[in-house]
GUSEVO-129275 format. One record per residue (C-alpha): x, y, z. Coordinates in steps of 0.5 Angstrom, whole numbers, padded with zeros to 4 digits, always signed. Example, Ala and Ser with C-alpha at 12.3 -4.5 7.8 and 13.67 -1.06 7.14 Angstrom:
<atoms>
+0025-0009+0016/+0027-0002+0014/
</atoms>
This chain:
<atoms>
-0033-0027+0021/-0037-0024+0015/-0037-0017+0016/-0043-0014+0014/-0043-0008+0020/-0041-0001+0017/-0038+0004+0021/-0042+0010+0020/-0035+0014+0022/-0031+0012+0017/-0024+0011+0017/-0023+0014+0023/-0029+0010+0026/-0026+0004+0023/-0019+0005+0026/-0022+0006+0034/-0025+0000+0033/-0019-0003+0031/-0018-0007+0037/-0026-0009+0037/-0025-0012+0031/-0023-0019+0029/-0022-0021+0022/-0020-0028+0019/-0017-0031+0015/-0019-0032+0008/-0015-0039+0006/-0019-0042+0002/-0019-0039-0006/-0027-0041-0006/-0029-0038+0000/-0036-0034-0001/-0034-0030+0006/-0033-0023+0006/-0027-0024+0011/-0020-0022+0011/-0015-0024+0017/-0008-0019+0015/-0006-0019+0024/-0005-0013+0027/-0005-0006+0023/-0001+0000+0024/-0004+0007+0022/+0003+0010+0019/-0002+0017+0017/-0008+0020+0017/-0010+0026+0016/-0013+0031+0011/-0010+0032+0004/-0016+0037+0001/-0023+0039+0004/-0026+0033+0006/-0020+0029+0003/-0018+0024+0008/-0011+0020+0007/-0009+0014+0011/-0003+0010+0010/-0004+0003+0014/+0002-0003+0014/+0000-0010+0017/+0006-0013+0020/+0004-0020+0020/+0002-0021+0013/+0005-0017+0011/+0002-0011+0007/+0002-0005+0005/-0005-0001+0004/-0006+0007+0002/-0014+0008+0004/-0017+0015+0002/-0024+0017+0004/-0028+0023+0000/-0034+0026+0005/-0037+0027-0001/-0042+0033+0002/-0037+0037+0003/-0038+0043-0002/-0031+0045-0004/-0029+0037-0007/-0031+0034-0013/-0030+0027-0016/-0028+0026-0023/-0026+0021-0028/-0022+0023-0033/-0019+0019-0040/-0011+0020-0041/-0010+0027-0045/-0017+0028-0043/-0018+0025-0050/-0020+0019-0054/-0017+0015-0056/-0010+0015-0053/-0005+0010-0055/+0001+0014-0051/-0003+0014-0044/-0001+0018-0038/+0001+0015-0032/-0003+0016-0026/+0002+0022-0023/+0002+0025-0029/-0006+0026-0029/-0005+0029-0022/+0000+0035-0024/-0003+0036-0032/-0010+0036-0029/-0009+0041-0023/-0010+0048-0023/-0012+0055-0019/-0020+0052-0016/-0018+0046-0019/-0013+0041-0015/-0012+0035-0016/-0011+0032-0009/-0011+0024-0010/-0011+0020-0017/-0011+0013-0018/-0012+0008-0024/-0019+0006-0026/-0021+0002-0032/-0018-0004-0036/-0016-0002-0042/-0015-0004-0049/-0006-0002-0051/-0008-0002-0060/-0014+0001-0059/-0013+0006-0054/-0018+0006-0049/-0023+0004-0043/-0026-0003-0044/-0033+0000-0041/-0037+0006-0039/-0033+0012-0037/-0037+0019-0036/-0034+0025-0035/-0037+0032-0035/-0043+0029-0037/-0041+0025-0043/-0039+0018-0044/-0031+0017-0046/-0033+0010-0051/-0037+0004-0051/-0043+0003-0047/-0041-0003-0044/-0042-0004-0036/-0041-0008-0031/-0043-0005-0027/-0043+0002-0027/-0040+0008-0020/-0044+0015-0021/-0044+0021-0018/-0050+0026-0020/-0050+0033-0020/-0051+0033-0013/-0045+0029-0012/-0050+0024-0009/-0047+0016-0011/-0050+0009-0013/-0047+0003-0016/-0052+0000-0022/-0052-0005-0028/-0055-0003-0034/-0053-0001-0041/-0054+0005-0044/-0059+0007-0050/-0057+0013-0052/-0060+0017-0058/-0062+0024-0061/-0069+0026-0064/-0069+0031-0069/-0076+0033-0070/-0079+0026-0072/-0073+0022-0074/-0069+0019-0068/-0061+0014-0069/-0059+0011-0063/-0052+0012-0062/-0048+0006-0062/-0041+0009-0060/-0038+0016-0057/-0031+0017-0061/-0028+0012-0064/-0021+0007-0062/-0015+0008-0065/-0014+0002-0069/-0022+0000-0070/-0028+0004-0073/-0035+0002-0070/-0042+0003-0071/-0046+0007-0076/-0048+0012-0072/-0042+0016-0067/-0042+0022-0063/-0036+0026-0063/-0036+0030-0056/-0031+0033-0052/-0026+0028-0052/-0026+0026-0060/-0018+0026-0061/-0019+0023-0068/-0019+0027-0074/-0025+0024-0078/-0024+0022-0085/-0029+0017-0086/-0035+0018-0092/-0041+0018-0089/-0045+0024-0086/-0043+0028-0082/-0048+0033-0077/-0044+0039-0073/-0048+0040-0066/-0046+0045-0062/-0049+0044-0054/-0055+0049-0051/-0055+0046-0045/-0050+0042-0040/-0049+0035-0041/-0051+0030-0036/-0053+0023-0037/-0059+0020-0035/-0063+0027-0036/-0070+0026-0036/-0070+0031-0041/-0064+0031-0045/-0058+0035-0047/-0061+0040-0053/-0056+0042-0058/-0057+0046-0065/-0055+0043-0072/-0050+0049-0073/-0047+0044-0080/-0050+0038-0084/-0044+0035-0090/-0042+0028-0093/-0036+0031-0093/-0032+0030-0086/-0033+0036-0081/-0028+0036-0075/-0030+0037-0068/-0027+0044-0065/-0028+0047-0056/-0036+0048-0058/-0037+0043-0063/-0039+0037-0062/-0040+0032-0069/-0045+0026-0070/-0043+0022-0075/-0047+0017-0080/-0047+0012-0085/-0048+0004-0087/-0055+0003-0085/-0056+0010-0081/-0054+0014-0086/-0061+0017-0088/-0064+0016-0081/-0064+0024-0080/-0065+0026-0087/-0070+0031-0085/-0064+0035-0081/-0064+0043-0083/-0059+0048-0080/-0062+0052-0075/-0066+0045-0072/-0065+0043-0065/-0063+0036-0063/-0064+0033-0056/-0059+0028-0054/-0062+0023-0049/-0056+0018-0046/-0061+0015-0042/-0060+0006-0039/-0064+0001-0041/-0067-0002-0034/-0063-0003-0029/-0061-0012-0027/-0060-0009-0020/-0058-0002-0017/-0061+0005-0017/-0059+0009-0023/-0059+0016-0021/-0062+0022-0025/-0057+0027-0028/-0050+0024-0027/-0044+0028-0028/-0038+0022-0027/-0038+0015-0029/-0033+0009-0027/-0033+0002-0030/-0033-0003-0024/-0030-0010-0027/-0034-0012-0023/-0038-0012-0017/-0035-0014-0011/-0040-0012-0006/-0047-0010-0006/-0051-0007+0000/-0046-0010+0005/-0045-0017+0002/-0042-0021-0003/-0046-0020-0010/-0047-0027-0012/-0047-0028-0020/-0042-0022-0020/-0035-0023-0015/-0037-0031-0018/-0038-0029-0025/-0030-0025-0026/-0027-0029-0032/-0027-0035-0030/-0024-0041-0034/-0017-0044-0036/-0013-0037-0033/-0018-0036-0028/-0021-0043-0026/-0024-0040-0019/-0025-0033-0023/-0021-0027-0022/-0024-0025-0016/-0020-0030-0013/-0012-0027-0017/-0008-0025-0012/-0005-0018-0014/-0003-0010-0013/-0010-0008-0014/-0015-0002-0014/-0022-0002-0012/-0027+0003-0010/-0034+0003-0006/-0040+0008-0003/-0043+0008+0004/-0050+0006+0004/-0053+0013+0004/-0048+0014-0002/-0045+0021+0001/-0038+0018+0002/-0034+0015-0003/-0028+0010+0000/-0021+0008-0005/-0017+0003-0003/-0009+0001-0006/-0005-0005-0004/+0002-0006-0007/+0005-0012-0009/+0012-0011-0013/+0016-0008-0008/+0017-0015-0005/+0015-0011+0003/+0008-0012+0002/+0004-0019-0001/-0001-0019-0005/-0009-0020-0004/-0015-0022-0007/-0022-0018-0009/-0026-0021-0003/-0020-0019+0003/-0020-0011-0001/-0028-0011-0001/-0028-0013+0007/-0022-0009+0008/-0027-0003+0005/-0034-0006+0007/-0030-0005+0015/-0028+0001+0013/-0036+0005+0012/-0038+0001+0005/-0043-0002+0003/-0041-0003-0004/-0035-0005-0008/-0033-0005-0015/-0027-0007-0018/-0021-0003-0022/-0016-0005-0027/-0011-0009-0023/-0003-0012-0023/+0001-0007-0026/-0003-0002-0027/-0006-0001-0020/-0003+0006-0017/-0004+0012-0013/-0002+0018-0013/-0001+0023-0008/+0004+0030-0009/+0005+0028-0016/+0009+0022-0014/+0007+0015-0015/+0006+0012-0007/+0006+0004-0009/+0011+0000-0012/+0009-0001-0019/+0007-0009-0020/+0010-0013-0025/+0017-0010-0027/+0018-0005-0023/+0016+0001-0027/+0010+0006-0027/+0004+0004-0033/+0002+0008-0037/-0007+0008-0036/-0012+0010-0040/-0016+0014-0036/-0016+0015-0028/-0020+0017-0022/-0019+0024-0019/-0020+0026-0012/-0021+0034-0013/-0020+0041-0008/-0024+0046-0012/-0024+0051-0008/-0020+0058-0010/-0013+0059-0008/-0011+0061-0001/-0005+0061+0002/-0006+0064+0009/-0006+0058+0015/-0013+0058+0018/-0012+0051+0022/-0008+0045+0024/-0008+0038+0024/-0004+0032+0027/-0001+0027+0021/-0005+0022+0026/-0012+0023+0028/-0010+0018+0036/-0004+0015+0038/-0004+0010+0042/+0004+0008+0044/+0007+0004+0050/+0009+0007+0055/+0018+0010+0055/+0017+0011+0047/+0019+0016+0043/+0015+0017+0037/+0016+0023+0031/+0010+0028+0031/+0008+0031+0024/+0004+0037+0024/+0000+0041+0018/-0002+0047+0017/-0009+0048+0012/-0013+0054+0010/-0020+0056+0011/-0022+0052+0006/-0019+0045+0008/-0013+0045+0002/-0005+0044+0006/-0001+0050+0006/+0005+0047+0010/+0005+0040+0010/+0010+0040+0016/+0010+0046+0021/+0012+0041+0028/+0018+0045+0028/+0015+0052+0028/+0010+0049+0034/+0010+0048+0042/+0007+0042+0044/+0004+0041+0052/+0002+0034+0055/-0005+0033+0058/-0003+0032+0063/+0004+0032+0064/+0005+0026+0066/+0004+0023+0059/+0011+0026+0058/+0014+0031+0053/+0016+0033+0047/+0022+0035+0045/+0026+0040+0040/+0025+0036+0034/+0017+0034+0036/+0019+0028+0038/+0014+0025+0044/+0018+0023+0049/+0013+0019+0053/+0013+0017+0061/+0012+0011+0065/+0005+0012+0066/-0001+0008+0062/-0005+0013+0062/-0009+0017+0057/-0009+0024+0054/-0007+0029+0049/-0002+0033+0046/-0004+0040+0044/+0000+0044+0038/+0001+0052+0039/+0001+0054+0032/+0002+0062+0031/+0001+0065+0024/+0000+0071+0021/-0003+0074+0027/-0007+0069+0030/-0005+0063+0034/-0008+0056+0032/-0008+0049+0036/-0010+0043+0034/-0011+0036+0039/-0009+0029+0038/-0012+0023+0043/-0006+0020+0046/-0006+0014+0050/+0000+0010+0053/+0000+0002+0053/+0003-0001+0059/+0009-0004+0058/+0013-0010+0061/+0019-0014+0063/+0023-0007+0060/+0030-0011+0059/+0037-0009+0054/+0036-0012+0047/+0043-0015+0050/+0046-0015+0057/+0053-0016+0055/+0056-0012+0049/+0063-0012+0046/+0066-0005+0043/+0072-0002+0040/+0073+0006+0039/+0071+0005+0032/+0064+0003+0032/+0059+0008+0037/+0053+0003+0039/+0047+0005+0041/+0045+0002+0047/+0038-0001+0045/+0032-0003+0050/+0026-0007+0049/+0020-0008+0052/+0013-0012+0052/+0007-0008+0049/+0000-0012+0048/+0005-0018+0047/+0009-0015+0042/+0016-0013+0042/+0017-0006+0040/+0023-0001+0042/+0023+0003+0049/+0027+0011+0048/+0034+0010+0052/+0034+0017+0052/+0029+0017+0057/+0034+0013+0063/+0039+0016+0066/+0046+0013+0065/+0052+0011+0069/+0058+0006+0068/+0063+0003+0073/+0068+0003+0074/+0068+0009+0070/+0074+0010+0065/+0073+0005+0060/+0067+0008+0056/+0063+0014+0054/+0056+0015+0053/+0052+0021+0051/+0044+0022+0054/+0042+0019+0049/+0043+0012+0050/+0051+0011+0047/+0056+0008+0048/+0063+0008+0045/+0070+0005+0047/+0075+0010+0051/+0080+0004+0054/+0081-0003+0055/+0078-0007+0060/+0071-0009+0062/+0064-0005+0066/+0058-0004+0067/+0053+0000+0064/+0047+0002+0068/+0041+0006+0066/+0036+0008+0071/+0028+0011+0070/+0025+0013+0077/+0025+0006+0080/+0026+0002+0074/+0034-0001+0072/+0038-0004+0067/+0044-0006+0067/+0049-0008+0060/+0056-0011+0062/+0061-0007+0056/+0067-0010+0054/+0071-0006+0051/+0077-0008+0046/+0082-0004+0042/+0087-0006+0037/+0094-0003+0036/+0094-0007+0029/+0091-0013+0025/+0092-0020+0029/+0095-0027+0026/+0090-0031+0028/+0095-0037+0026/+0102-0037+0023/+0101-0045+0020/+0109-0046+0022/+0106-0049+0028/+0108-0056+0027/+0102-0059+0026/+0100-0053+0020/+0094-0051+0023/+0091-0058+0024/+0092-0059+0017/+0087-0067+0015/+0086-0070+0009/+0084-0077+0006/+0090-0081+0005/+0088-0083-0002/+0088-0075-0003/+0094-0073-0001/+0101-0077-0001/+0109-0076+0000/+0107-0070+0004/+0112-0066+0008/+0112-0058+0010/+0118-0054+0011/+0118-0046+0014/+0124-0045+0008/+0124-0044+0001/+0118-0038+0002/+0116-0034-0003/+0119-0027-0004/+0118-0023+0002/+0114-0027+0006/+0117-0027+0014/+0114-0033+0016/+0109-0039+0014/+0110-0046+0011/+0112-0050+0004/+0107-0055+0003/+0109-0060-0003/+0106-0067-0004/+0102-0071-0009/+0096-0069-0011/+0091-0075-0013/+0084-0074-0017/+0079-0076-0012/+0072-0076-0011/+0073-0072-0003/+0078-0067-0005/+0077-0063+0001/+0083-0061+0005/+0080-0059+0013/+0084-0055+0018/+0082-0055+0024/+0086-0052+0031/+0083-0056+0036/+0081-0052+0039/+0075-0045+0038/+0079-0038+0037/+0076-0033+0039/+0078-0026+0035/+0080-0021+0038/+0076-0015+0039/+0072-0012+0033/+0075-0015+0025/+0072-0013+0019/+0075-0018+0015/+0080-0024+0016/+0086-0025+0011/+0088-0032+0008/+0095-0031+0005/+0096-0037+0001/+0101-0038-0005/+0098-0043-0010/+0103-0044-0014/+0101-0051-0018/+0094-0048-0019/+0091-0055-0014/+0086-0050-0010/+0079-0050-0013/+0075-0046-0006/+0077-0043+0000/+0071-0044+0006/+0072-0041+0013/+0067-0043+0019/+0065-0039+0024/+0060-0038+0031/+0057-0031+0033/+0056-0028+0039/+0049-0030+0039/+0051-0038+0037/+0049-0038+0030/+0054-0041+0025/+0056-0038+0018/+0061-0039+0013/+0064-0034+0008/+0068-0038+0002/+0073-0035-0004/+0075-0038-0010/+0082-0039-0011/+0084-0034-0017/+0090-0036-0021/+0096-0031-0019/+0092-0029-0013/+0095-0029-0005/+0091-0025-0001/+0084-0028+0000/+0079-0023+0004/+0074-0026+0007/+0070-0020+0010/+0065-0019+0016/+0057-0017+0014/+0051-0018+0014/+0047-0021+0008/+0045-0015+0005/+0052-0014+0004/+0053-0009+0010/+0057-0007+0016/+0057-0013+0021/+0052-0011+0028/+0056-0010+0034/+0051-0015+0038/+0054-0021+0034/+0060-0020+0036/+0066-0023+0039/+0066-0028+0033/+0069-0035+0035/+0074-0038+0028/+0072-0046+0028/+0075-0049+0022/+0077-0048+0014/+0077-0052+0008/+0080-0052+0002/+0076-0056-0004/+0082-0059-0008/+0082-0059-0016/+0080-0066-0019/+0087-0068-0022/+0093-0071-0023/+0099-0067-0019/+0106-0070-0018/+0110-0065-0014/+0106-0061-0012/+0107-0053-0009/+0102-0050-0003/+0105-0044+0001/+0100-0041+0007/+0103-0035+0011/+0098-0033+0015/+0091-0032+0017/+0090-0025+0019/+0084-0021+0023/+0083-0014+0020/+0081-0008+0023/+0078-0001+0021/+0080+0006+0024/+0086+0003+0028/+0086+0007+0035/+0081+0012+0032/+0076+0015+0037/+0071+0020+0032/+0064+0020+0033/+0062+0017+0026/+0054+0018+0027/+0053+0025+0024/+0045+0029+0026/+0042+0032+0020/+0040+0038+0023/+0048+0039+0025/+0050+0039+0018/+0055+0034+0018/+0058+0029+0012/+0051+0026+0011/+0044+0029+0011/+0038+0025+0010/+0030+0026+0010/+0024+0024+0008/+0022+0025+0000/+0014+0020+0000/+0017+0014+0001/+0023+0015-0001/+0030+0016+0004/+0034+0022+0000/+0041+0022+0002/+0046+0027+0001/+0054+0025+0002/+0057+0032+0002/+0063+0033-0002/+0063+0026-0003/+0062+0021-0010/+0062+0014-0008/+0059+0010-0013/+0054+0004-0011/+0054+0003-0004/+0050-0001+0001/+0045+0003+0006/+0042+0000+0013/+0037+0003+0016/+0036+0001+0023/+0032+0003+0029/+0034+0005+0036/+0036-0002+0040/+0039-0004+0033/+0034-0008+0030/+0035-0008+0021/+0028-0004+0019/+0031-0005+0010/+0038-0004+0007/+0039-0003-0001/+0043-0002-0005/+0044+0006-0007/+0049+0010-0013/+0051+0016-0010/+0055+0017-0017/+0052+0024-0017/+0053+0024-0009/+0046+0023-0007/+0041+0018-0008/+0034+0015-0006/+0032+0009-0002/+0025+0006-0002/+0023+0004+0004/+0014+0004+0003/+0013+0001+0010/+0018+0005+0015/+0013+0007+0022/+0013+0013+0025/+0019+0013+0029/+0027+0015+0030/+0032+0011+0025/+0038+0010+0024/+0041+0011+0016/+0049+0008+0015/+0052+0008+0008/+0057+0003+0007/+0063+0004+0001/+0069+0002+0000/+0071+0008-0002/+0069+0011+0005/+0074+0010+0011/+0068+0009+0015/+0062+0008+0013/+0056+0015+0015/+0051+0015+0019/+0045+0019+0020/+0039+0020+0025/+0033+0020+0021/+0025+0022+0024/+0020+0019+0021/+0013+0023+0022/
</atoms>
């Protein structure tokens, strides 16, 4: 549907609404509905990063997509909104990044809560392609497409119209061209240097040193009026309170009556809008390229008049990216910034007309576009949220938008506030509960005070929040509220959050019969249906028995470990609910042949009789220190199906829990090319592992893991061997030698029942935590070099893995798209006798 309704609420508003609103999809590139149809959103936070500041990070599964949106309610006294050019100077051809805006530009009654990237730039020239304002004073040009101003009272209007501005002194009048100048080109014949001029001025012309009387604004009826404090056609440099015009080519004698001591007024006024309302006394400007929207709707003859041509043929509204936009509420008091990401590969990327919906959703009723790609950045903390478009390292930008607290220093605690505004949660979930703490003024002073907190459900029934401000909820669909008691400094703060538990159906194990060995602890994970979405129900809420009782371990909290062999049955039980799961537990006393090849069929070895002749196999003559196994020789013959199949006739089911399997094979002659092993899982999916030959080599390791090169999951387990295959060389060989000994199941911490999983609150061998987006892991007293890390959730599904180096024993994995939730985080090394692991919290 075209979305034209806005939600005076806001983000919050917004978000209630969520399940009343239905989006679709915008599949055609020249769509001229302002529509988006991304399935259903999960609010991952929400919360105040400033006095009237609200942050929101927001995943959209099915597409999937990753966006950050932030709301400035801007009549709130203590906020500012600013734009600022890199180095506050013009030009600048080294350019910040945006994190670097954000911790440069903050300071005691001036912090910088949130920044993002804003205008396209140009690289040589070192500045912003349109009208940028801060303070009152433009930045470059006067280019606009359309223009994002706040005046002096923070009140918003988005508008097209060019700048006219000039300076009267006495009788004589020179519109200026420019302000400053760009690092490569020199424009214009009449150029005021202000606040921002970063270039020392050489040029011959004439040169008039202002110093301001009055504020500067733009749009003031009145003007800015200066005093001519220096007139020279030698070059005069600007300095902290003097501003320079310069002059020549055809200007040059245009204020030649100009005297020291003489007033000038600058009037930086617009010539008549094409459409909007330009407002009086603006303070911050932004360049939008170009408007989306406008009042509440597509904004024809601007969203379909982006560059459009050969690169662009429906126009860049249409360019799928990582992109920034920005709009304004009808009544101009809220300003709305939203960010997507799309270059981490979790999240796609989307066009102008799906952000403007999304905005226009969320309280705006106009949208301008920022530079996008791989400038698109927000930053919070000082730290870049969004994975950086286009190879993965930050841009640095000509100039950025900043949300600002101006309020004085205060680090007394004054309120609290969830880390989500409403919880809505099936029933039988654990979910993390996050906690700040705020001053008098709205500006964080403890970013995580749950644990410091003590939580009631309202009512009781909701369920209970344990030490670590995990909400644990109950069977019952019902609604209520979790209150936080914060005390400190003397006073005791509280804060709400609506909760509401969904009903969840057909409750049931993520797998009803399980293999184990001691080596592996495994989580016995629970599934339910919740609004026709799977999603993980909290195995720590149920009571757990085992029968007969002997053969396995389980904790309280839903974990299972092998203690002898033999088979039971696990029951978990919750008021009248039960489950039960059948538990197989196999423990190795050593590695396992799985065949000798001296079976007298060689392993039901086949071949092409046109591949192979003059064949024979004897269990003598074997290589040194082999104690069993066959010596193949026969002639090998060029031919276009060199493959060798080894088929037992019968699947082989292997025992227990193996790693890996290890062909022992001793290529004398050098005719096998590749080795390939056929295998079925638990699950009944096929797959197969294959291993080059390598001259000299007689151990061939085909190892057990997941794709990403992690441990192999316990629920595809037992493993069934089908077949194996060797691909021959294409050659000639008479007599040819081929001695196998064995294929052999491999297995890891033989007989050893350690508890390998590790809580970071204990101390143990491994600690991670939540750093922004990033998982910091901390291997204590260990170097392991590059490893695999798996990140999985409670009933064991895999949320990420990557690749990490703990070459200095800690690392970080990005994980942009992690819900609030409890996970678990394995690190996998060969240098590790078994691999760690870790619970993480994510709030």
């Amino acid at each position: 549907m075209g979305i034209k309704a806005s939600f005076g609420g806001g983000i919050v508003a917004a978000v209630m609404a969520a399940t009343a609103l239905s989006s679709t999809v915008c599949a055609d590139a020249q769509t001229t509905e302002l529509k988006y149809d991304w399935g259903v959103c999960d609010t991952l936070a929400m919360y105040n990063v400033g006095p009237g500041i609200t942050y929101s990070k927001l995943v959209y599964h099915d597409k999937p997509l990753i966006i950050w949106l932030v709301e400035v309610d801007l009549t709130n006294q203590y906020n500012s909104v600013e734009q600022a050019p890199s180095r506050m100077a013009v030009p600048d051809t080294k350019r910040w990044t945006v994190p670097t805006f954000q911790t440069e530009l903050s300071k005691p009654g001036h912090n910088v809560c949130v920044a993002w990237n804003h205008d396209f730039f140009s690289y040589d020239d070192g500045i912003a392609i349109g009208l940028n304002i801060h303070n009152g004073q433009p930045n470059y040009t006067k280019f606009s497409r359309s223009t994002l101003a706040f005046d002096d009272k923070k009140h918003a209007e988005v508008f097209r119209a060019n700048i006219s501005p000039y300076i009267v002194i006495g009788d004589e009048r020179a519109y200026i061209d420019f302000f400053n100048r760009a690092a490569v080109s020199y424009r214009g014949s009449c150029v005021l240097y202000n606040m921002f001029n970063a270039s020392t001025l050489t040029e011959a012309g004439r040169y008039i040193a202002l110093q301001p009387i009055d504020k500067w604004a733009v749009n003031r009826p009145e003007g800015t009026r200066c005093r001519v404090t220096a007139i020279s056609d030698e070059p005069i440099q600007t300095s902290a309170d003097t501003y320079v015009l310069y002059l020549r080519n055809e200007k040059l004698h245009a204020l030649d009556n100009a005297a020291v001591g003489d007033i000038a007024t600058v009037y930086q006024t617009f010539d008549a809008p094409l459409w909007g309302v330009i407002p009086e006394n603006i303070m911050e400007g932004f360049h939008g390229y170009v408007s989306i929207v406008h009042d509440g709707v597509l904004h024809k003859g601007e969203y379909d008049d982006f560059e459009n041509g050969s690169g662009y043929p429906n126009g860049r509204s249409y360019e799928l990216s990582s992109r920034t936009m920005a709009g304004i509420n009808k009544e101009g008091n809220r300003l709305y910034v939203a960010v997507n990401e799309a270059g981490s590969g979790k999240s796609e990327a989307i066009n102008c007309i799906e952000m403007a919906a999304f905005l226009v959703e969320h309280g705006a009723n106009d949208v301008v576009n920022f530079d996008s790609g791989g400038s698109a950045a927000i930053s919070l903390d000082g730290e870049m949220l969004n994975y950086p478009m286009r190879g993965g390292s930050i841009r640095p930008v000509a100039d950025a938008m900043l949300a600002v607290s101006t309020a004085p220093e205060d680090d007394v605690a004054a309120s609290i506030g969830f880390t989500n505004r409403r919880r809505r949660m099936p029933m039988l979930g654990a979910t993390p509960l996050g906690v700040m703490a705020y001053n008098m003024y709205g500006d964080i002073v403890s970013k995580d005070v749950t644990k410091d907190c003590s939580f009631e459900c309202v009512p009781a029934e909701l369920g209970y929040v344990d030490a670590d401000g995990v909400l644990h909820a109950s069977d019952n669909a019902v609604s209520g509220k979790i209150v936080a008691t914060y005390n400190a400094s003397g006073k005791t703060l509280t804060a709400e959050m609506p909760v509401f538990l969904a009903q969840i159906d057909d409750v049931k194990p993520a797998k009803s019969t399980l293999l184990i060995d001691k080596y592996r602890r495994q989580i016995l994970g629970l599934r339910g249906v919740c609004g026709g979405i799977n999603i993980d129900v909290d195995p720590s809420a149920f009571e757990w028995t085992a029968s007969p009782e002997g053969v396995v371990e389980i904790d309280d909290k839903g974990y299972v470990t092998g203690k002898a062999n033999g088979t039971t049955t696990i029951t978990g039980r919750y008021n009248g609910l039960e489950v039960n799961v059948e538990v197989t537990v196999e423990i190795p006393e050593s590695d396992i042949d799985i065949t000798r090849f001296d079976d007298g069929t060689v392993f039901g070895m086949k071949y092409a009789s046109t591949l192979i002749k003059n064949f024979s196999a004897v269990t003598t003559d074997l290589p040194e220190g082999w104690d069993r196994g066959v010596s193949l020789t026969f002639d090998l013959k060029s031919n276009r199906n060199p493959l060798v199949t080894f088929n037992p006739g019968t699947s082989i089911r292997l025992y227990s829990l193996p790693n890996s399997l290890t062909l022992t094979m001793n290529d004398r002659d050098n005719i096998v090319k590749e080795i390939k092993m056929d295998f079925v899982d638990a699950e009944g999916t096929r797959f197969n592992l294959t291993n080059a030959v390598v001259s000299g080599q007689q151990d061939y390791v085909f190892k057990f893991e997941e794709s990403d090169g992690t441990e192999m999951l316990t629920p595809r387990y037992p493993l069934t061997f089908e077949k194996m295959y060797f691909t021959m060389v294409k050659k000639n060989v008479t007599g040819a030698r081929l001695d196998l000994r064995s294929i052999t199941a491999n297995y890891p911490g033989m007989g050893a029942a350690d508890d390998i999983t590790t809580d970071a609150r204990d101390g143990g061998a491994m600690v991670v935590r939540r750093q922004g987006d990033n998982i910091a892991i901390e291997l204590e007293g260990a170097n392991v070099g590059m490893s695999k890390v798996r990140v999985s959730t409670i009933s064991g599904a895999i949320a990420l893995s990557a690749d990490a180096d703990f070459s200095s024993g800690t690392a970080g994995v990005y994980a942009p798209a992690l819900a609030p939730g409890i996970y678990l985080v394995t690190v996998y090394s060969d240098a590790l006798a078994r691999p760690l692991t870790a619970k993480l919290i994510v709030r």
